[in-house]
C-alpha positions in Angstrom: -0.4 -18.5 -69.9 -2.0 -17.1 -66.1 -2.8 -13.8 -66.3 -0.7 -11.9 -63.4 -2.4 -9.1 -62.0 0.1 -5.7 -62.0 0.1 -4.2 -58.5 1.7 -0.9 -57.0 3.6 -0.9 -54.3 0.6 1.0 -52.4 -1.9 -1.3 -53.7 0.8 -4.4 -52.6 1.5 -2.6 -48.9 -2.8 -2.1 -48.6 -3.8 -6.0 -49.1 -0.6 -6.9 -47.4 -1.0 -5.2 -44.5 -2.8 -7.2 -41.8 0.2 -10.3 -43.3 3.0 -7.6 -42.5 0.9 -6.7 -38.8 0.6 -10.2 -37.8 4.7 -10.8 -38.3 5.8 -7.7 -36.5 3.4 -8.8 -33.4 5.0 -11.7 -33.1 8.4 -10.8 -33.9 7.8 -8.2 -31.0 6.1 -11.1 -28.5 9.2 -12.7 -29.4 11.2 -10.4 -28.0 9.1 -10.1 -24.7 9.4 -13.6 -24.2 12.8 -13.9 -24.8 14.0 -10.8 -22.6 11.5 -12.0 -19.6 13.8 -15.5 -19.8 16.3 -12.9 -18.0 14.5 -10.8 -16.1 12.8 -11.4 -12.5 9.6 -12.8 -13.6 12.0 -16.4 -14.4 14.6 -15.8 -11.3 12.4 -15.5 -8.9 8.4 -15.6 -8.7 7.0 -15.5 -11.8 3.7 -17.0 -11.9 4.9 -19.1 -9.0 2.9 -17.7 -5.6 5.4 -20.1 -3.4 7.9 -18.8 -0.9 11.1 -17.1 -3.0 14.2 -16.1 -2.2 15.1 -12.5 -1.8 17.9 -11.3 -3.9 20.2 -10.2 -0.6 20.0 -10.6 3.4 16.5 -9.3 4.5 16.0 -7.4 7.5 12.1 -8.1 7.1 9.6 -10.6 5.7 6.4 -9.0 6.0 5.1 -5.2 5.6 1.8 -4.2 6.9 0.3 -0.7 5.3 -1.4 1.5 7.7 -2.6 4.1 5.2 -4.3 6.6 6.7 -6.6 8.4 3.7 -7.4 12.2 4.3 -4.2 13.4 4.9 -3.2 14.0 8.4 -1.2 17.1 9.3 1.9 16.7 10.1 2.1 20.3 12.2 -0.5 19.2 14.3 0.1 15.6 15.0 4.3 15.0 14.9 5.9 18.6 13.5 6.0 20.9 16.3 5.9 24.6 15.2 6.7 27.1 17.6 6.5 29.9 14.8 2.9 28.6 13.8 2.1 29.4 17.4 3.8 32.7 17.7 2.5 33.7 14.5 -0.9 32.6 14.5 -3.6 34.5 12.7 -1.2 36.7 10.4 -0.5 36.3 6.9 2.1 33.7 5.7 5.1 35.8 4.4 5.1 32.7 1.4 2.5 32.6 -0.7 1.7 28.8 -0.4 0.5 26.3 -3.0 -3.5 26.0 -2.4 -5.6 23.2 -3.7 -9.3 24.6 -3.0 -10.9 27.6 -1.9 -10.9 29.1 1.5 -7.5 29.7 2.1 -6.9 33.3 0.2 -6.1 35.1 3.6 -2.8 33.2 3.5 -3.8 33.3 7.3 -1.4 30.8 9.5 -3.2 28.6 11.9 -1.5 27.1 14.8 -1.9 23.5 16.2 -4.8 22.8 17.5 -3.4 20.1 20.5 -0.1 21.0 23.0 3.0 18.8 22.4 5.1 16.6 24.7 8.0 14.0 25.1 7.1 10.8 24.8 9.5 7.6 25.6 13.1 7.5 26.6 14.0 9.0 23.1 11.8 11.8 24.1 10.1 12.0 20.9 7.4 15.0 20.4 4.2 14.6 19.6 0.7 16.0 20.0 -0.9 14.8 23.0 -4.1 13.4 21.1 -2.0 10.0 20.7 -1.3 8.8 24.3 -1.0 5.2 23.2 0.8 5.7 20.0 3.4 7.5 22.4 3.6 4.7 24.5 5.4 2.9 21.1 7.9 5.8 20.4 10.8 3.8 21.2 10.4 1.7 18.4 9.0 4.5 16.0 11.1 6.0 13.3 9.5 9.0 12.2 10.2 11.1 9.2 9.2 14.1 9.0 10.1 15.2 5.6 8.2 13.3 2.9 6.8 14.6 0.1 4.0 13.8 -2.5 3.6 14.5 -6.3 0.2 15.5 -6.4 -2.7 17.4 -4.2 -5.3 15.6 -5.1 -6.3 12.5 -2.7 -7.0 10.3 -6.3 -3.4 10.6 -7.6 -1.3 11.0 -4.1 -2.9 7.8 -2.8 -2.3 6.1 -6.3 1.1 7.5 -6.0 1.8 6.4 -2.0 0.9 2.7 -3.3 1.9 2.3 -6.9 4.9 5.3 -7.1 3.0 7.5 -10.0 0.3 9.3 -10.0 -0.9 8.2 -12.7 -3.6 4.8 -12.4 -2.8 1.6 -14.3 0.4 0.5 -12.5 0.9 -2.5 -9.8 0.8 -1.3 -6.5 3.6 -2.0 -3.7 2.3 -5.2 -2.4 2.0 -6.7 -5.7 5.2 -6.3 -6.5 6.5 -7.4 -3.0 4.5 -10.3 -3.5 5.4 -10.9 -7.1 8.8 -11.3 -5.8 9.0 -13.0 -2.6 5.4 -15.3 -3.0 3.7 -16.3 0.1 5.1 -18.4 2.9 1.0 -20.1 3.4 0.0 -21.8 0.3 -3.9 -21.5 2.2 -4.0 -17.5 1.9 -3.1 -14.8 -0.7 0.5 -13.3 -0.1 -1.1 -10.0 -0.2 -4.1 -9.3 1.4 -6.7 -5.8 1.8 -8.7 -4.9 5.2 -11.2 -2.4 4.6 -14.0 -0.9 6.7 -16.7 -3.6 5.9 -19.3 0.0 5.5 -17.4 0.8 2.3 -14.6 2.0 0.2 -12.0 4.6 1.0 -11.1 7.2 -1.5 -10.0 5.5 -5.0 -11.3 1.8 -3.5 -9.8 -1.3 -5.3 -8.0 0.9 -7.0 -5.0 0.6 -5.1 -4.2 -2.7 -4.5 -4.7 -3.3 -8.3 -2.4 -5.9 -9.9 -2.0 -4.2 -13.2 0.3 -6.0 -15.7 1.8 -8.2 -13.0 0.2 -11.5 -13.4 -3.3 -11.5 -11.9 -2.5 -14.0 -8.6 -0.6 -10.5 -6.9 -3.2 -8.6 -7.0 -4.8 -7.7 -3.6 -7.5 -9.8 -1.7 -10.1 -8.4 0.0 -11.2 -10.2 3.4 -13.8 -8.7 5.1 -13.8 -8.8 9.4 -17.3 -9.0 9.2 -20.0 -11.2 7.3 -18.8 -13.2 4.9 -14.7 -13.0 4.7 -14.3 -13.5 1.2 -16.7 -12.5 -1.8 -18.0 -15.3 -3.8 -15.6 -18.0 -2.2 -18.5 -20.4 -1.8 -21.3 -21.0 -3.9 -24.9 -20.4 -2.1 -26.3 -23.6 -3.2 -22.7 -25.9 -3.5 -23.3 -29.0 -5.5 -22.5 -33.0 -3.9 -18.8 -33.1 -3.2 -18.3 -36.4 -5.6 -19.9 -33.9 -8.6 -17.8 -31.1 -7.5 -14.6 -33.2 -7.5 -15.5 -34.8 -10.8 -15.7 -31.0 -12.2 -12.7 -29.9 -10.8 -11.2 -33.1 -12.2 -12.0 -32.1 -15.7 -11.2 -28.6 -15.5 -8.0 -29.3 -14.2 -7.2 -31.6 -17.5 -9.1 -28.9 -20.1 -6.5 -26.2 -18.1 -3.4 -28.1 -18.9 -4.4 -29.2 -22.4 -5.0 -25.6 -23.2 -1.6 -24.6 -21.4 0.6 -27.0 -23.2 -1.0 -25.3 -26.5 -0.4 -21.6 -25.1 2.9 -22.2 -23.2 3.6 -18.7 -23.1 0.0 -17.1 -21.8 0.1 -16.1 -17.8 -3.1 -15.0 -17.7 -4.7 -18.9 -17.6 -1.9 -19.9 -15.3 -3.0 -17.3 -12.9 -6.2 -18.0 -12.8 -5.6 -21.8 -12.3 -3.6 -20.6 -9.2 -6.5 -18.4 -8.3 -8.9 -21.0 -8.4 -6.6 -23.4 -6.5 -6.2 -21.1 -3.7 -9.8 -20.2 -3.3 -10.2 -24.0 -2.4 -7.7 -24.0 -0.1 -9.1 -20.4 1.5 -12.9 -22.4 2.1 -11.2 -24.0 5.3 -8.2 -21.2 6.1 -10.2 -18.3 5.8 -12.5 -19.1 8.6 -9.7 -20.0 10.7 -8.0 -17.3 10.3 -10.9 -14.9 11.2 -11.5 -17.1 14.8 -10.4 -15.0 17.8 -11.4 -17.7 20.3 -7.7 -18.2 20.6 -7.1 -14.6 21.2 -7.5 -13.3 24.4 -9.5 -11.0 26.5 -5.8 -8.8 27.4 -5.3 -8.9 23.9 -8.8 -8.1 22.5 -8.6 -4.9 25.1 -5.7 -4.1 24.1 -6.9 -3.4 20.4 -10.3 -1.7 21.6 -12.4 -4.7 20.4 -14.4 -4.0 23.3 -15.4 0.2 23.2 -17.7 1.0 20.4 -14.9 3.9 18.8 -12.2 1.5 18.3 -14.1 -2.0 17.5 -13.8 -1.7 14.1 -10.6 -0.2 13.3 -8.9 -2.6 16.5 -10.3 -5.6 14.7 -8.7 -5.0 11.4 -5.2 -4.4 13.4 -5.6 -7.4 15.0 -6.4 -9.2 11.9 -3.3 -7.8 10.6 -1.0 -9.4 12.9 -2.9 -12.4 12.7 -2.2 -12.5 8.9 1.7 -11.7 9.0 1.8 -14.5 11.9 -0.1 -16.9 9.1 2.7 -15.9 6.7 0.9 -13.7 4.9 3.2 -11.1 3.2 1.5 -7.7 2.7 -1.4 -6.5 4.6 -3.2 -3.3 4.0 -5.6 -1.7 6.6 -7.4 1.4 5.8 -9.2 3.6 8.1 -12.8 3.7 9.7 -15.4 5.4 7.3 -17.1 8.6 10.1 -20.5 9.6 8.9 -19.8 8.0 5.3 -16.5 9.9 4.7 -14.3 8.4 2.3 -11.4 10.5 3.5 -11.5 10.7 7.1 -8.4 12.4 8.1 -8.9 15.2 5.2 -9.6 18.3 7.7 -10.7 21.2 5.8 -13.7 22.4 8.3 -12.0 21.6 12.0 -8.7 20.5 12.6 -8.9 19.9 16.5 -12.5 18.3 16.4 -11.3 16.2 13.2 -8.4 15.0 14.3 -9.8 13.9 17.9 -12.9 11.9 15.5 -9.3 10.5 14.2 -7.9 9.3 16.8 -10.7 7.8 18.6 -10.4 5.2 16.1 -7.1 4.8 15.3 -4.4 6.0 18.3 -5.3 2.7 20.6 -5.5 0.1 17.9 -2.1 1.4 16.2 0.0 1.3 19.4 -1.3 -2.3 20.3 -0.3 -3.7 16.7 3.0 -2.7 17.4 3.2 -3.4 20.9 1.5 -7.0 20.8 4.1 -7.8 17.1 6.8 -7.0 19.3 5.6 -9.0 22.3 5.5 -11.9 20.1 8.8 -11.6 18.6 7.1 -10.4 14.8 8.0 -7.1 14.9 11.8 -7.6 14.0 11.2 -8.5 10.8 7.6 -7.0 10.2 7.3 -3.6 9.0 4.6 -1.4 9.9 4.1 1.7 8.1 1.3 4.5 9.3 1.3 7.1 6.5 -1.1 9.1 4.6 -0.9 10.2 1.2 -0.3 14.0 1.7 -0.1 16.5 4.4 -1.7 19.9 5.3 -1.0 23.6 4.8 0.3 25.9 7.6 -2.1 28.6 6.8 -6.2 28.5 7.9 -9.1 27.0 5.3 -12.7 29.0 6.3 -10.8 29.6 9.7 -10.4 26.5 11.4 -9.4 23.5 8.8 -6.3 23.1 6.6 -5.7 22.5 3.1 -4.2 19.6 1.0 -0.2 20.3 1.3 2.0 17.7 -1.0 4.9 19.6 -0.5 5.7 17.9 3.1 3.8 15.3 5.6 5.1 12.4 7.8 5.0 9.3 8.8 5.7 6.5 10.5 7.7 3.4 10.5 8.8 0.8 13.1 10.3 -2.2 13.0 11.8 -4.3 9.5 15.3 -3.3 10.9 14.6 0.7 10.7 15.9 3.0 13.4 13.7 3.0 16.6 13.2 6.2 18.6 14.0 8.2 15.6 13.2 11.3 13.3 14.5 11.8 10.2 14.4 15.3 8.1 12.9 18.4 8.6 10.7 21.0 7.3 10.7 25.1 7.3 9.5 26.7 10.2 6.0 26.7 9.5 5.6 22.7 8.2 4.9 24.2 4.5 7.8 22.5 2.6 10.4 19.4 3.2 13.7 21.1 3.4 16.0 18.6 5.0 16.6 15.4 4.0 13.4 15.1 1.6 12.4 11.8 0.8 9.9 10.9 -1.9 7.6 8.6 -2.6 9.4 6.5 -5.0 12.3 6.7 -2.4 10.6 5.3 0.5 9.3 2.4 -2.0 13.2 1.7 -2.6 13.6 1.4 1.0 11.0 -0.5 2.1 12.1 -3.3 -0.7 15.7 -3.1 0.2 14.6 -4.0 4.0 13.0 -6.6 2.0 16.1 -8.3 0.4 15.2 -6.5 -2.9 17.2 -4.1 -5.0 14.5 -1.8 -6.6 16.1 -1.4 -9.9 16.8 -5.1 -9.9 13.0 -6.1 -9.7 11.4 -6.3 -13.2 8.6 -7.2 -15.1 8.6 -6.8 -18.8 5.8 -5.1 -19.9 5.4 -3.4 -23.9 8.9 -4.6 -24.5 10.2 -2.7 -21.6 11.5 -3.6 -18.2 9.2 -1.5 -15.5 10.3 -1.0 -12.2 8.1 0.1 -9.2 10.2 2.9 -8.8 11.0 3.8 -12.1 14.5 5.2 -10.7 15.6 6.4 -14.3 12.9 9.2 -14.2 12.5 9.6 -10.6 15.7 9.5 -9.1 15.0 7.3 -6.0 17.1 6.0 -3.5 18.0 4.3 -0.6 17.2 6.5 2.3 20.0 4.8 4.3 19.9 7.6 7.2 16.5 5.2 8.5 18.2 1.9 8.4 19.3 0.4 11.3 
C-alpha cells in the first residue's frame, strides 16, 4: 500500500502556491484579453499605425504642440491688469500660493511691456509680439487655464499626459493610437527639439507608456543626423541585408502565431518596418530646396535669433502637410536653460530673450498653414505648463503660479479672434470659466472626432482614459468651439 504523506492546509496552500499564482494570472490575462476585444484598442487602431476612422465628424486631422517650457506670464504677455499697474509695489491684499523663495513681501509687480489692440477683433496683447498680433484673427485665446502642480516636472507631465504623476501616455500617443498616421513613411507622432539639448523632463513627455510602443514619440532632429540610429555606420551589401530581413521577418511571424496575444513584438516589427521606410522619407522630408526664400524669411531662417526655433516651425508644417498627425516643438535652449520662459530674475529682459526666438516663427506657422489651406483642420496650440504670480520674486521676476495662465489655440475648427475666461484683477487665480488640463485634452480630441471617455486602452484590468473624467471631472469646453 503507497504511503500518502498527511498535509495541513497551510503546508498544502505553501507548496501550492506558485500552482494557485500561475492560474489566477492567467485567469486575469484572460480577462484583459477578452475586455480589450470591446474596447478601442480592436475598433479602431490597435497595433495598426494605418489611417483610422474617428468615432464622429472631425473638425481637425492634425494638432501641432507649441509648448512653451518655463511658464510664461499670462499678466505680462495676454492678461492685461490695470490694478497690477495701479497697485504696483504694495502688498497683495491675498496672501498668494508661493513656490520658492523671494516672494515674502507679497509685493505686486506690474507688467513689464504696454498693451495694445491687435487685429480687427481688437484683441490685447503685450507689444513684445508684433507678429503673433498680426495672427489674432484666427487666435482663440483662453485666458483662464489652470494647472495641478507648481513644479515645472509634474505641470509639464500633466499639460501632456493629464496627471502629474509620470508613467502615463502622453496626448499625442493617444491621438495617434487612435486615428494612425495618414504616411506609412513617417511616425504619426513626431518630437522637434532644440538639437543643443533637452527641455525640462526630456523624453519624458512624449513617452508611450502602456500604449503599445509604435505611439510613442519620434524624435527628428533639424540638424545632423535626423534620426538616431536609423542607419548603420558601416551598412552591410544590400543582397545580405535583404536576406536578413528575410529571415527575421519569418522568425517574427513564427514567434507571433505562438504568442498571438503579445503587442509588444508586433510593435516592434512595425517599428522596424517603418525605420526602413524613414531611410528614404526622412531625408526628404528635411529638404527645403522646395521651400522658398519668402517662406524661409518668413520663419526667421535667415537672422541668427530665430534660425533655430523658425526651422523647427517650418518643419512642423512640413510634417502635418506629409500627414503626419502630431507634432511637438519645444522651445530654444538660451545659455543652456532648460526652462526658458521660467522668469524668476527679470521679467521684461526674459521675456524679450523669449520672444526673440519665438514671436516671428509662431505667427508665420499660422499664417503660412492658413495660406495653404492646412490650418482649417490643423490645430496649433502655444501653451506653457503654468503661469506666474502677480506679486514680485527678488524685485523684478515672478514666481511659478498654477492657479491661472493662458494660452493659445487657432485653427481645428476653434473660435478665431477670441478670448475665453477670466481671471481676478490681479492674474492670481482663474475665476471665470476655468478650464483645466484634463478639460482642454477633452476638447482637443473632440475637435478630433474622439469622445474622450470613449477612447480606451485596457491596462491592469482597467479601462484608462487620457482624461480620466471619473476623477477629474473634464469636459467639453464648448464655449471655444466654433
Amino acid at each position: 500500500m503507497a504511503w500518502i504523506p498527511q498535509l495541513s492546509r497551510r503546508e498544502m496552500l505553501q507548496m501550492s502556491g506558485l500552482g494557485l499564482g500561475t492560474l489566477a494570472a492567467t485567469y486575469l490575462r484572460g480577462l484583459d484579453l477578452a475586455h480589450g476585444s470591446t474596447n478601442h484598442a480592436a475598433n479602431l487602431a490597435g497595433m495598426n499605425s494605418q489611417p483610422q476612422p474617428a468615432q464622429f465628424p472631425a473638425k481637425a486631422k492634425s494638432v501641432i504642440m507649441l509648448v512653451q517650457n518655463g511658464g510664461p506670464g499670462q499678466m505680462d504677455l495676454f492678461d492685461e491688469k490695470p490694478m497690477l499697474t495701479k497697485f504696483d509695489g504694495t502688498v497683495h491684499t491675498e496672501k498668494v500660493e508661493q513656490f520658492q523663495p523671494g516672494s515674502e513681501f507679497n509685493k505686486l509687480l506690474r507688467g513689464p511691456f504696454p498693451f495694445q489692440e491687435y487685429g480687427q477683433c481688437g484683441m490685447r496683447m503685450a507689444n513684445i509680439l508684433p507678429h503673433i498680433g498680426t495672427v489674432a484673427d484666427e487666435l482663440c485665446m483662453v485666458r483662464s487655464m489652470v494647472s495641478f502642480h507648481n513644479n515645472h516636472t509634474e505641470a509639464l507631465v500633466a499639460l501632456n499626459t493629464g496627471k502629474i504623476f509620470p508613467g502615463r501616455p502622453a496626448l499625442g500617443s493617444w491621438i495617434t493610437y487612435a486615428l494612425g498616421s495618414t504616411n506609412e513613411n513617417l511616425p504619426a507622432y513626431i518630437v522637434l527639439r532644440d538639437p543643443k539639448g533637452y527641455n525640462t523632463s526630456g523624453t519624458l513627455l512624449w513617452q508611450n507608456s502602456w500604449l503599445p510602443a509604435m505611439f510613442r514619440g519620434t524624435e527628428i532632429s533639424t540638424s545632423g543626423t535626423p534620426v538616431l540610429n536609423l542607419k548603420a555606420e558601416s551598412p552591410p551589401p544590400p543582397e545580405v541585408q535583404a536576406d536578413n530581413l528575410q529571415v527575421l521577418a519569418q522568425l517574427n511571424r513564427a514567434h507571433q502565431e505562438k504568442f498571438p496575444h503579445e503587442s509588444a513584438l508586433e510593435a516592434r516589427i512595425q517599428n522596424y518596418e517603418l525605420a526602413a521606410r524613414m531611410q528614404m522619407a526622412a531625408g526628404e522630408l528635411l529638404d527645403l530646396s522646395n521651400e522658398s526664400a519668402a517662406t524661409r524669411k518668413m520663419y526667421g531662417l535667415d537672422d541668427k535669433p530665430t534660425e533655430r526655433y523658425g526651422l523647427r516651425c517650418l518643419m512642423a508644417r512640413r510634417m502635418v502637410e506629409a500627414g503626419v498627425r502630431f507634432v511637438q516643438v519645444f522651445p530654444d535652449l538660451l545659455g543652456g536653460n532648460l526652462q526658458v520662459w521660467d522668469s524668476h530674475s527679470n521679467v521684461k529682459s526674459e521675456n524679450e530673450a523669449c520672444f526673440a526666438f519665438a514671436d516671428k516663427p509662431s505667427a508665420a506657422l499660422i499664417t503660412d498653414l492658413k495660406q495653404r489651406g492646412l490650418l482649417e483642420d490643423t490645430i496649433v496650440i502655444w501653451s506653457g505648463e503654468f503661469g506666474r504670480l502677480p506679486i514680485s520674486q527678488n524685485g523684478t521676476g515672478r514666481d511659478h503660479n498654477r492657479n491661472a495662465f493662458s494660452l493659445l489655440l487657432a485653427g481645428g475648427g476653434f473660435k478665431s479672434g477670441h478670448i475665453h475666461g477670466a481671471t481676478d484683477d490681479f492674474g492670481y487665480r482663474a475665476v471665470e470659466d476655468r478650464v483645466t488640463v484634463n478639460d482642454l485634452h477633452a476638447t482637443l480630441l473632440h475637435q478630433l472626432g474622439l469622445d474622450h471617455n470613449q477612447l480606451t486602452f485596457t491596462h491592469h484590468g482597467r479601462p484608462e482614459t487620457l482624461t480620466d473624467a471619473v476623477v477629474t471631472d473634464a469636459h467639453v469646453v464648448e464655449k471655444i468651439i466654433a
